[in-house]
C-alpha positions as CSV (number, residue, x, y, z in Angstrom):
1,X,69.9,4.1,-135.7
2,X,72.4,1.9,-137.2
3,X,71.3,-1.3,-139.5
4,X,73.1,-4.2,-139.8
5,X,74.4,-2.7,-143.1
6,X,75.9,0.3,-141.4
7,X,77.6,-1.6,-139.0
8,X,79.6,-4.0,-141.1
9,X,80.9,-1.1,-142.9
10,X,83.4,-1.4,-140.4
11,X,84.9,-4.5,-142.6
12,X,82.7,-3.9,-145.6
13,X,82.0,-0.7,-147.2
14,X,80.9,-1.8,-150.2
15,X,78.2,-4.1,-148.9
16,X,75.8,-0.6,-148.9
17,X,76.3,-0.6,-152.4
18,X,76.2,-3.2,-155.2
19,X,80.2,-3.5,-155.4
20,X,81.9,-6.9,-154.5
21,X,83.6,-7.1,-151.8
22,X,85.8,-9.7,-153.9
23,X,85.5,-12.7,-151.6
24,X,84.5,-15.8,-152.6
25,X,81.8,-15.7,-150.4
26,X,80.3,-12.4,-151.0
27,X,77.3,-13.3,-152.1
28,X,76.3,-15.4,-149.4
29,X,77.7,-12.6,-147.0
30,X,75.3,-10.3,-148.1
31,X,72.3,-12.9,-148.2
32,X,72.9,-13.4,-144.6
33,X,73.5,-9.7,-143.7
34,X,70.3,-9.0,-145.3
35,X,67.9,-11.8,-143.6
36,X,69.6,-10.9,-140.0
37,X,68.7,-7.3,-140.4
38,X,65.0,-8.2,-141.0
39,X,64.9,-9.4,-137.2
40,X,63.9,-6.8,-135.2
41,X,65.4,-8.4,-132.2
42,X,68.6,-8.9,-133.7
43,X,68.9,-5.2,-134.8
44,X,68.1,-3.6,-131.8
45,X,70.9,-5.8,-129.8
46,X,73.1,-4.6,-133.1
47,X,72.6,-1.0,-131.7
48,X,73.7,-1.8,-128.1
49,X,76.2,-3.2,-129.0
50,X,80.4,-1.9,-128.8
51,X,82.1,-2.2,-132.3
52,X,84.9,-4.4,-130.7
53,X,82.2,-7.0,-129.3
54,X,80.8,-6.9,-133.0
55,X,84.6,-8.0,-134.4
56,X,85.2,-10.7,-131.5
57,X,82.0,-12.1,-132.6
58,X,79.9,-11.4,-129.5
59,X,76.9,-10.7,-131.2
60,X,76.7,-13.8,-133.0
61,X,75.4,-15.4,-129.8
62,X,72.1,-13.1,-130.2
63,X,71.3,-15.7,-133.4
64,X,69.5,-17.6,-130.6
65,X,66.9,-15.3,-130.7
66,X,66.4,-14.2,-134.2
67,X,62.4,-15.4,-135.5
68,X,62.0,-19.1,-136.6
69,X,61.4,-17.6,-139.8
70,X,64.8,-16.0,-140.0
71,X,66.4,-18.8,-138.7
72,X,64.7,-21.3,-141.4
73,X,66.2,-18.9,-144.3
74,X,69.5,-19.0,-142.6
75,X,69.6,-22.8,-143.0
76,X,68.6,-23.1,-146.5
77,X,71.4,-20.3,-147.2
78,X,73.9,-22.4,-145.9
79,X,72.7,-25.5,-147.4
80,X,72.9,-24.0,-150.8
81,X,76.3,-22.7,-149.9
82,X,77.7,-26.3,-148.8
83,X,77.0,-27.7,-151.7
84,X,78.4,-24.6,-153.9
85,X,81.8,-25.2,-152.2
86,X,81.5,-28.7,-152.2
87,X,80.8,-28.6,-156.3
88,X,83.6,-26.0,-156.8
89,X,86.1,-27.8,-154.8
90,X,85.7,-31.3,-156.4
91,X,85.9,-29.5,-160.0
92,X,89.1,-28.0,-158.4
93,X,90.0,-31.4,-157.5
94,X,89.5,-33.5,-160.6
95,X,91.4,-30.3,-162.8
96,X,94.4,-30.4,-160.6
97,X,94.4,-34.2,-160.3
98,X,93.7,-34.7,-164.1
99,X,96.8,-32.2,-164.4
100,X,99.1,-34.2,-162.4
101,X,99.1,-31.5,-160.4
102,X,99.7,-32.3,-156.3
103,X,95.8,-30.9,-155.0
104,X,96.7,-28.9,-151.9
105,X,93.5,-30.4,-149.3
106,X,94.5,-27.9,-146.7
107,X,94.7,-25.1,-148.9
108,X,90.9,-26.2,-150.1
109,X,89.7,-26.5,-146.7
110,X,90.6,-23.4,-145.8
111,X,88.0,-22.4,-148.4
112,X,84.9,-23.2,-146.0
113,X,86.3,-21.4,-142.5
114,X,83.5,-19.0,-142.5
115,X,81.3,-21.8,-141.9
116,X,81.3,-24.7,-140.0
117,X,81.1,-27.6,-142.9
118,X,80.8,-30.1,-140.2
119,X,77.1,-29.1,-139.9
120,X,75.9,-28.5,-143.8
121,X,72.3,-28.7,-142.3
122,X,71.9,-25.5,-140.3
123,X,72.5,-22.0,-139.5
124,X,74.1,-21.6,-136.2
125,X,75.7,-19.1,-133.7
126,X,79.3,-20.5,-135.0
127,X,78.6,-20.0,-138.3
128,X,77.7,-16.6,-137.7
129,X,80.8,-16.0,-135.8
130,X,83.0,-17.5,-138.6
131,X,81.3,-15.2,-140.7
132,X,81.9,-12.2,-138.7
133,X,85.5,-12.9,-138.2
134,X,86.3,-14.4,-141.6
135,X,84.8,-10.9,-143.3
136,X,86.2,-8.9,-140.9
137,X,89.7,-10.3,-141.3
138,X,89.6,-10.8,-145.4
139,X,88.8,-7.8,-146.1
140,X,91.1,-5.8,-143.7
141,X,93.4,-7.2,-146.1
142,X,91.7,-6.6,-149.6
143,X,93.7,-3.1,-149.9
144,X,97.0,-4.7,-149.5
145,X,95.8,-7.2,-152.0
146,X,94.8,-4.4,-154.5
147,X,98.3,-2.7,-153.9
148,X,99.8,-6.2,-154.4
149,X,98.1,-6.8,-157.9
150,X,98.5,-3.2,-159.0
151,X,102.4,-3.8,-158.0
152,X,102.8,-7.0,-160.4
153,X,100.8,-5.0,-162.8
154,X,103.5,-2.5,-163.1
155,X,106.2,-4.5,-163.1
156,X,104.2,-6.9,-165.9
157,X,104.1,-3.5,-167.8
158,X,107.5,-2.6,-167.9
159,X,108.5,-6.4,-168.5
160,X,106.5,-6.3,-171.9
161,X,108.3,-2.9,-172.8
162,X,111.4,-4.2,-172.1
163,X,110.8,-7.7,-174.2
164,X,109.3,-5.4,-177.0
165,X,112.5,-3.5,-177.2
166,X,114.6,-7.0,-177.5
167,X,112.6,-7.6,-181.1
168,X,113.7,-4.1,-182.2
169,X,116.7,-3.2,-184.3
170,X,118.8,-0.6,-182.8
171,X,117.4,2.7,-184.2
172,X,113.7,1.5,-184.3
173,X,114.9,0.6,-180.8
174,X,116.3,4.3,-180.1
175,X,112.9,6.0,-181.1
176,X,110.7,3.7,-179.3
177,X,112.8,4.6,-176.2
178,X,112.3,8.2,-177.0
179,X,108.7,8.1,-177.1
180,X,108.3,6.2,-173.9
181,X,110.7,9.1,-172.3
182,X,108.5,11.8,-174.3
183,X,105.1,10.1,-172.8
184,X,106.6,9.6,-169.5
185,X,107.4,13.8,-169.0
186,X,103.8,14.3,-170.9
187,X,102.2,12.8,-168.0
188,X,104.2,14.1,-165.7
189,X,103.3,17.7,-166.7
190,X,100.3,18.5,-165.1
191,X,98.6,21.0,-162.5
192,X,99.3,20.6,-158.8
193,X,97.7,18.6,-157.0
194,X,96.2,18.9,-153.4
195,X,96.8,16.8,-150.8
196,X,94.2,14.8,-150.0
197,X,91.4,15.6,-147.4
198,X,92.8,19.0,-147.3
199,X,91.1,22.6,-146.8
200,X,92.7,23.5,-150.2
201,X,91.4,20.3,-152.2
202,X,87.6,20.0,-150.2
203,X,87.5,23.8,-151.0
204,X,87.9,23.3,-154.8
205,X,85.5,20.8,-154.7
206,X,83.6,22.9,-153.1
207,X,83.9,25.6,-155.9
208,X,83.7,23.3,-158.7
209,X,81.5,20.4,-158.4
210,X,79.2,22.4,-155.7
211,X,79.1,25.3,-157.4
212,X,79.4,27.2,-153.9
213,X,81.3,30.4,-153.1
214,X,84.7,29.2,-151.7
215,X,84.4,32.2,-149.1
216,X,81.8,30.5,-147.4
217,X,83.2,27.2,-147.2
218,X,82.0,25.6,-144.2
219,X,83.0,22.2,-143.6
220,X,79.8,20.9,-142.2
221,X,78.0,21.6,-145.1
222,X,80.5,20.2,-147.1
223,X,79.8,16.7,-144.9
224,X,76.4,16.5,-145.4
225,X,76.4,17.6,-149.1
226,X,78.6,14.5,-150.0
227,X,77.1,11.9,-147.4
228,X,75.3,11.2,-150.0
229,X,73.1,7.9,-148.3
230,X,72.4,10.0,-145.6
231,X,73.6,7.7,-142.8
232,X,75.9,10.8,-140.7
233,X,79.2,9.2,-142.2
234,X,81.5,9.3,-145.1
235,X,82.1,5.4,-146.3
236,X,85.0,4.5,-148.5
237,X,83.3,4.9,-151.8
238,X,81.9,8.8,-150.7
239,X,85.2,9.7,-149.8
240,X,87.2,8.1,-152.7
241,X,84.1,10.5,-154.7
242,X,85.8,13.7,-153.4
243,X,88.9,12.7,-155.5
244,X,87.8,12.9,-158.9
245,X,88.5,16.4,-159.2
246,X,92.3,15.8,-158.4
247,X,92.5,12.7,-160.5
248,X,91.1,14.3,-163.3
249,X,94.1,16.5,-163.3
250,X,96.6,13.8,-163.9
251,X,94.6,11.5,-165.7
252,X,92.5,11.6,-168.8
253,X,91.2,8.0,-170.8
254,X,91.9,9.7,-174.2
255,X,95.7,10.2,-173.7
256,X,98.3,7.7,-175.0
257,X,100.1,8.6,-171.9
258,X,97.5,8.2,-169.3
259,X,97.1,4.6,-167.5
260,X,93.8,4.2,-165.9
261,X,94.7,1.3,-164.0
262,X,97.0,3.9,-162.3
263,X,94.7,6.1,-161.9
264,X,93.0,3.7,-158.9
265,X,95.7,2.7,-157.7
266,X,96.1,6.7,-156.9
267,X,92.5,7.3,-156.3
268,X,92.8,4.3,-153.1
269,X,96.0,6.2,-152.2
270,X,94.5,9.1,-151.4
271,X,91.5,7.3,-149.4
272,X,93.9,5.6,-147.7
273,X,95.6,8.7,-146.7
274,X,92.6,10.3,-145.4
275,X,91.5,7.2,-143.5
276,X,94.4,7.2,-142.0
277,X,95.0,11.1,-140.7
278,X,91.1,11.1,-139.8
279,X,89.3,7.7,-138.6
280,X,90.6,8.0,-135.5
281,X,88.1,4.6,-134.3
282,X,89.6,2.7,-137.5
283,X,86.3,1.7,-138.4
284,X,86.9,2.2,-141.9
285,X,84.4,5.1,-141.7
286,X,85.2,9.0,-141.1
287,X,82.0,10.5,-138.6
288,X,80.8,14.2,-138.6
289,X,82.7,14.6,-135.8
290,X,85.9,12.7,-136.8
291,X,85.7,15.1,-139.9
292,X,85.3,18.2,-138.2
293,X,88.2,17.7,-135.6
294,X,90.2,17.2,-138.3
295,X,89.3,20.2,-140.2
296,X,91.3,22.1,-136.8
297,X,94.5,20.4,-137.7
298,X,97.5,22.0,-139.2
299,X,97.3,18.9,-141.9
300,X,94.6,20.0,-143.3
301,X,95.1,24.0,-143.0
302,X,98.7,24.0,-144.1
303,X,99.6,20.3,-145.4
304,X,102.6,19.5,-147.0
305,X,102.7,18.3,-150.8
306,X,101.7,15.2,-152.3
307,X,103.7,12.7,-154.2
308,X,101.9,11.2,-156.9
309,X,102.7,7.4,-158.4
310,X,104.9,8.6,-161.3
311,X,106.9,10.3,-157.8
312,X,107.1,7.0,-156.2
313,X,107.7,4.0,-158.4
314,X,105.7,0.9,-156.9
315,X,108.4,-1.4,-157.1
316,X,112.1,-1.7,-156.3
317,X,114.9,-2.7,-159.0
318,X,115.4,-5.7,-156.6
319,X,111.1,-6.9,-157.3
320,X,111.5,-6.0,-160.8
321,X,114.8,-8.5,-160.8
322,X,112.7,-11.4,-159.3
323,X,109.5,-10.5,-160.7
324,X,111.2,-11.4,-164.0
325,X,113.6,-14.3,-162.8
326,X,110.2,-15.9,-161.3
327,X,108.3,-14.9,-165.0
328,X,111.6,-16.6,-166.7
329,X,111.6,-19.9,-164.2
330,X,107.6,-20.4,-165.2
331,X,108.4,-19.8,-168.8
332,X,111.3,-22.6,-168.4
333,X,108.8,-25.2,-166.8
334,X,105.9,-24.4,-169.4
335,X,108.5,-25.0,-172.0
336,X,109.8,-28.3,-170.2
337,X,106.1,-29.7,-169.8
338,X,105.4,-28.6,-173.5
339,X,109.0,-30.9,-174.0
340,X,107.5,-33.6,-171.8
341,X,104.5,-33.9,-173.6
342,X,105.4,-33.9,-177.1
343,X,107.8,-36.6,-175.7
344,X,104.5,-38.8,-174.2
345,X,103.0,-37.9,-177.7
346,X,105.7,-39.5,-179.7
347,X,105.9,-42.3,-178.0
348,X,102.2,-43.0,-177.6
349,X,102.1,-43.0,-181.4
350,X,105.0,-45.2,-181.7
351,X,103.3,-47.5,-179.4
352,X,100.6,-47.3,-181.6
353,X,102.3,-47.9,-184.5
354,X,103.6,-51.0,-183.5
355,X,100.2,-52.0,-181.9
356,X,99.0,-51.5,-185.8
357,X,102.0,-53.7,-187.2
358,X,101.2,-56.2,-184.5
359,X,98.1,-56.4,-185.5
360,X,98.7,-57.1,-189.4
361,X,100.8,-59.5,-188.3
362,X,98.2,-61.8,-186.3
363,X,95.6,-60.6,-189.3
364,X,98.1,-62.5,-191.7
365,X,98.7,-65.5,-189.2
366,X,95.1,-66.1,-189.0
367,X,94.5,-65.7,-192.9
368,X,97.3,-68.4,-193.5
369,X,96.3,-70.1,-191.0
370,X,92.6,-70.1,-192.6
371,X,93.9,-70.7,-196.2
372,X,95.8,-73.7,-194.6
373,X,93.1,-75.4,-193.2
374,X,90.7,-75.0,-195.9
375,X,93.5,-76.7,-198.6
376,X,93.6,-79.5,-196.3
377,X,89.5,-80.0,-196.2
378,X,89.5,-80.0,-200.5
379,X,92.2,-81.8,-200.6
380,X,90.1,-84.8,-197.9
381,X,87.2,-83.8,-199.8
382,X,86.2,-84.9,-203.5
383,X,84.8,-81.3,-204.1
384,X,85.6,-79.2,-207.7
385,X,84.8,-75.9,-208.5
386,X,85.0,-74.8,-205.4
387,X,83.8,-70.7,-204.7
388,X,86.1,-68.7,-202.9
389,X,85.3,-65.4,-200.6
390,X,88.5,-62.5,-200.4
391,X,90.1,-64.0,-197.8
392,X,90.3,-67.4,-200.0
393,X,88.2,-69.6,-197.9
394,X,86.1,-71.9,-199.7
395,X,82.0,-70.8,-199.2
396,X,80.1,-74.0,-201.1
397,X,80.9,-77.2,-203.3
398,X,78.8,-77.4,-206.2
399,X,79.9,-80.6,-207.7
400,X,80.6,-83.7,-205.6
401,X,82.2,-86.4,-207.0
């Protein structure tokens, strides 16, 4: 029987494990997730119920049943969670405002539309269907995201190398450009690699990280060997597992040549390959049966061969060219803010300058002033020996005539 757990692994696999999901939110997604499944209503309607009526948000209208219990928790979750957006978004606020920045409200408000904000008080069937939704469409998006950031990563990469080699003289120049060609073919040079999900690549790992007899293969051994939870599927993080073995051929941490960031961006190439050829539900998880129809498929008897990154560079000459006119345009307005505010800086101390020379000018007004008066009272005045403080203004008369 599927738990709540095992059916948002449809837009979460990583909420049956301790990774992030990366959202914002992810911690009170998985508070929520983990009071619902404690309702034993609420889960058996989670069984009956179709995958697609789970994305649309149908079952959120079941919270009407969940335990008062449940139901109280729920509540204070959201409470808490109000006012950790609320807190968040006025420190956004007073940053960006103290910044003379223009704060972007709709862009912040955007920030709360997996709950309804309008009620910070309690839990209810909208907010659960925000939730849903919200998760559901985030994080059908969070590859392309890591794709995205792995692409500026890249082209961040070469931008460095190519900024390095503007500092060089031309021969140091000349060998740093052979070594980068030298470590480029080093890493290039390595054992074949299967193609993912393949008879060929299960059956070495099979051989080698089994420890089985690749005669007696048998693919739905193979399944339950590496289902590790149990649960009668392969999630994203089981099947990304079955990669290592093809990885390590490519990559190794102690080589200068070697780019572990790379070597992700390769490993969710290859899940995303697999998930592609054999989740034929698109629920983001691969079924015994989904993996043993595929095992009947000329793909994975006779696949063709498989372009690793180095084969296919992750970003065009025409990215790279805006990637750095975009890196030079923000380097231009850092530099004309830094102008700017050296600019406020010299003439706040000018103004202060002359606030200072203003004010030992009144100091010396009012001291003349002072002296002036006090002349006049001796000279009115049959005092002698008159005692004077610094600022020459008399303090007593000792002798009166």
């Amino acid at each position: 029987i599927l738990t709540l757990k095992g059916i948002f692994d449809f837009f979460s696999p990583f909420l049956i494990t301790l990774q992030d999901t990366g959202l914002h939110y992810d911690r009170y997604l998985r508070e929520v997730i983990d009071f619902l499944e404690k309702d034993q209503h609420f889960r058996e309607k989670l069984h009956n119920t179709d995958m697609e009526d789970i994305k649309q948000g149908k079952l959120a209208k079941e919270l009407d049943f969940v335990s008062h219990h449940v139901r109280t928790k729920l509540d204070e979750l959201k409470r808490q969670e109000v006012n950790r957006l609320r807190t968040l978004i006025k420190a956004k606020q007073d940053l960006e405002g103290g910044n003379d920045i223009a704060v972007d409200h709709q862009a912040l408000l955007k920030q709360f539309e997996y709950l309804n904000h309008m009620n910070p008080h309690t839990f209810e069937v909208e907010d659960l269907d925000r939730l849903i939704k919200s998760a559901t469409k985030d994080l059908e998006n969070y590859d392309k995201e890591r794709h995205e950031e792995f692409k500026r990563y890249e082209m961040m990469k070469e931008h460095d190398r190519r900024e390095h080699l503007k500092t060089l003289g031309e021969e140091e120049r000349k060998r740093e450009e052979e070594h980068y060609e030298e470590m480029r073919k080093k890493h290039a040079d390595h054992p074949k690699v299967n193609h993912p999900g393949s008879q060929n690549q299960l059956k070495e790992v099979w051989e080698e990280a089994d420890g089985l007899d690749p005669e007696d293969f048998d693919p739905k051994t193979f399944f339950n060997i590496h289902d590790t939870n149990g649960d009668g599927f392969f999630d994203e993080q089981e099947l990304e597992a079955l990669f290592t073995k093809e990885l390590e051929k490519i990559y190794d941490p102690s080589n200068e040549e070697d780019d572990m960031v790379e070597m992700e961006e390769e490993r969710l190439r290859m899940r995303e390959h697999v998930m592609n050829e054999v989740d034929s539900n698109k629920d983001r998880l691969v079924s015994l049966d989904e993996f043993l129809i595929a095992t009947k498929k000329k793909e994975f008897l006779e696949p063709d061969s498989w372009e690793t990154l180095e084969q296919n560079q992750a970003y065009t000459d025409e990215e790279m060219r805006e990637f750095e006119e975009h890196l030079a345009q923000q380097e231009q307005d850092l530099n004309q803010k830094a102008v700017d505010l050296q600019k406020q800086r010299d003439e706040l101390e000018r103004q202060q300058e002359q606030l200072n020379e203003q004010k030992k000018e009144l100091q010396q007004v009012r001291k003349t002033s002072t002296q002036r008066k006090c002349q006049n009272v001796f000279a009115s005045s049959k005092c002698h020996d008159l005692q004077f403080n610094r600022e020459n203004v008399p303090l007593a008369c000792y002798k009166q005539v």
